[in-house]
N, C-alpha and C positions, 0 to 999 in steps of 0.2 A: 878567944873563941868568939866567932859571929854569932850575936844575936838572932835569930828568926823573927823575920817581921808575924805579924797579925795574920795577914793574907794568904801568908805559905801556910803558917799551921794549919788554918782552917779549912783549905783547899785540898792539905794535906788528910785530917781529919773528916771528912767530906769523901775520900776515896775509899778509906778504908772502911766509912760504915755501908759503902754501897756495894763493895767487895763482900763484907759478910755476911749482908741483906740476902743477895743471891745465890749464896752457899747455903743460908740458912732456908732459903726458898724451896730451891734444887731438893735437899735430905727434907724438906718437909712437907711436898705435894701431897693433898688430899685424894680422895679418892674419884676415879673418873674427869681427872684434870685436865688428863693427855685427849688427844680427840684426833680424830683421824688425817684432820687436816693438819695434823705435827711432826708425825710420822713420816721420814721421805721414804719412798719404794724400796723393796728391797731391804730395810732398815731393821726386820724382825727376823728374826732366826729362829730353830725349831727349837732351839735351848732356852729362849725366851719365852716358849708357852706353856703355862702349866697342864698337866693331865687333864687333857676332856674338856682342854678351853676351844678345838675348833672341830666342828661336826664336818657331815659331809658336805651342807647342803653349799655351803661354798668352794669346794674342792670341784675343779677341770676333772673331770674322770677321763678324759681321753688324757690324760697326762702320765696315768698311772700305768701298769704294764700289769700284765694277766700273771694274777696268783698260781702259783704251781699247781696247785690240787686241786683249780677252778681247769686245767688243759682237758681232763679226761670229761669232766661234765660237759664240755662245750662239744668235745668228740662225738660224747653221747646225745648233747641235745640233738642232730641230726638222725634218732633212730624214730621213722617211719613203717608203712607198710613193710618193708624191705630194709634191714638195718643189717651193720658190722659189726659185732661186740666180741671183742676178745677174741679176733680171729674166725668167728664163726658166722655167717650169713645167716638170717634168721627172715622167711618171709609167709604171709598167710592168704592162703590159697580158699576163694570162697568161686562157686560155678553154681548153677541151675539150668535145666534144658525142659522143654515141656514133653509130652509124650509123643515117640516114635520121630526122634532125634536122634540122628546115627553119629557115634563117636565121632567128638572131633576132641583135637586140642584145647584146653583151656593153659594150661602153663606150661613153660619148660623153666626148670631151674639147675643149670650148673651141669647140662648134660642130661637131665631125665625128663620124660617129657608125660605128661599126664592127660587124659583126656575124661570126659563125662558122655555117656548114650543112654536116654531114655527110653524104654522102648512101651510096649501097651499097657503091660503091668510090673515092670522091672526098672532097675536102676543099675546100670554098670558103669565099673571105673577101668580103664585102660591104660596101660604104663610099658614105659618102653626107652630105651638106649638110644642116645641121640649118633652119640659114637660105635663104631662096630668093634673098639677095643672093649668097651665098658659092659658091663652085666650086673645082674640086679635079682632081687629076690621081691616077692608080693607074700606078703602072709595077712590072711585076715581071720576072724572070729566067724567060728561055724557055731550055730544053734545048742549041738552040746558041750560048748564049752571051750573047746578044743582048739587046734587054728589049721589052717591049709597055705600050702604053702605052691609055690611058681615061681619057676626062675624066667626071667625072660634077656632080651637082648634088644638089637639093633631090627631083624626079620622075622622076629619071634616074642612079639608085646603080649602082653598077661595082663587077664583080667579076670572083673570078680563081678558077679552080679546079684543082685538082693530083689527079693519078692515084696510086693504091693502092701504097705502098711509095717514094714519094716526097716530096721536099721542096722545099720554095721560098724564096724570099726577095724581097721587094719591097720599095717604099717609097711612102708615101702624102702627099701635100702636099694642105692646104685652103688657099687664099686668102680672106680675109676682108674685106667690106664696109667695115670697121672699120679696116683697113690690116694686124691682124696675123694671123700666118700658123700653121699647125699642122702638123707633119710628124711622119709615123709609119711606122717600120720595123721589117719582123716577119718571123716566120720561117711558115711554114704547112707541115705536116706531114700525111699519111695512115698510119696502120700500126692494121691489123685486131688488135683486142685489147692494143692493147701495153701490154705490162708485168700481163699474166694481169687488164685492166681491162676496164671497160665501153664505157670512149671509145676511139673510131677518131680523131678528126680533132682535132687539137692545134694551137694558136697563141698565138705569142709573139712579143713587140715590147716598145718604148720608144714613148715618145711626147713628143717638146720641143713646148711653145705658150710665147708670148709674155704674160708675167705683168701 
């Protein structure tokens, strides 16, 4: 058997304590040892981070893709004056005219077409069929309680007028050619100067149509 000189062993012995120096290094890093400059790109996986190790504030949000149940809120963040919800048109109709202003227009919505005339001591609302297939009914609230009602159309608009220092409330239905329908409920007002203004005759309402 050959001998081993001095030189080998020691060279030999010299390998193996540097071998298990950095095994033993490796299984025994302290904490906060690694540092970002160790890490190459790419290098950390989602299986590597424990629960609630990374917030948002370093997350690309354009990277992320629109939560399902956030679709319908983003729909609806566009509901304005005039919104779509659920199929239904939803918009609010507000007008003023000062005294002895002959009806005109203030809205059409969806085929019905509404107007405001103030007159000396009076407030009228006027309504009428844009279409000559479509027809419509005018009901408002009469003093005892009760309602009155008009049908009108395309050459034959309905209206309702209210005496000086009072108020009203009706509701207007269009029937449509087309099968869908438009309903509008408003308030109608008289007061001489109100609120130190130029307008007498005030109206306000909603208006639902089928979208």
């Amino acid at each position: 058997m050959t001998r081993s000189s001095y030189p080998a062993v020691a060279a030999t012995l010299a390998l193996c304590l540097s071998l298990s120096g950095t095994a033993y290094a490796a299984g025994q890093l302290g904490k906060n040892i690694v540092k970002s400059r160790n890490i190459a790109p790419k290098a950390v996986k989602a299986s590597d981070l424990a629960p609630g190790a990374v917030n948002g504030s370093p997350v690309d949000e354009a990277s992320l893709g629109t939560v399902p149940s956030a679709v319908t809120a983003q729909s609806a963040a566009t509901a304005t004056t005039a919104a779509s919800v659920n199929g239904v048109r939803e918009q609010a109709v507000r007008a003023a005219a000062p005294s002895l202003t002959t009806s005109s227009p203030v809205a059409t919505i969806d085929g019905l077409q509404i107007g405001l005339g103030c007159g000396a001591n009076f407030a009228v609302i006027e309504v009428r069929a844009a279409d000559p297939a479509d027809y419509g009914l005018l009901s408002t609230a009469t003093s005892g309680g009760s309602s009155a009602h008009q049908t009108f159309g395309v050459g034959n608009p309905a209206s309702a007028a209210l005496g000086a220092g009072g108020t009203t409330s009706g509701a207007v239905t269009l029937l449509r050619a087309n099968g869908r329908s438009v309903r509008f409920d408003f308030h109608l007002r008289y007061e001489a100067d109100a609120m130190a203004g130029s307008n007498d005759c005030f109206l306000a309402g909603f208006a639902r149509s089928q979208a």
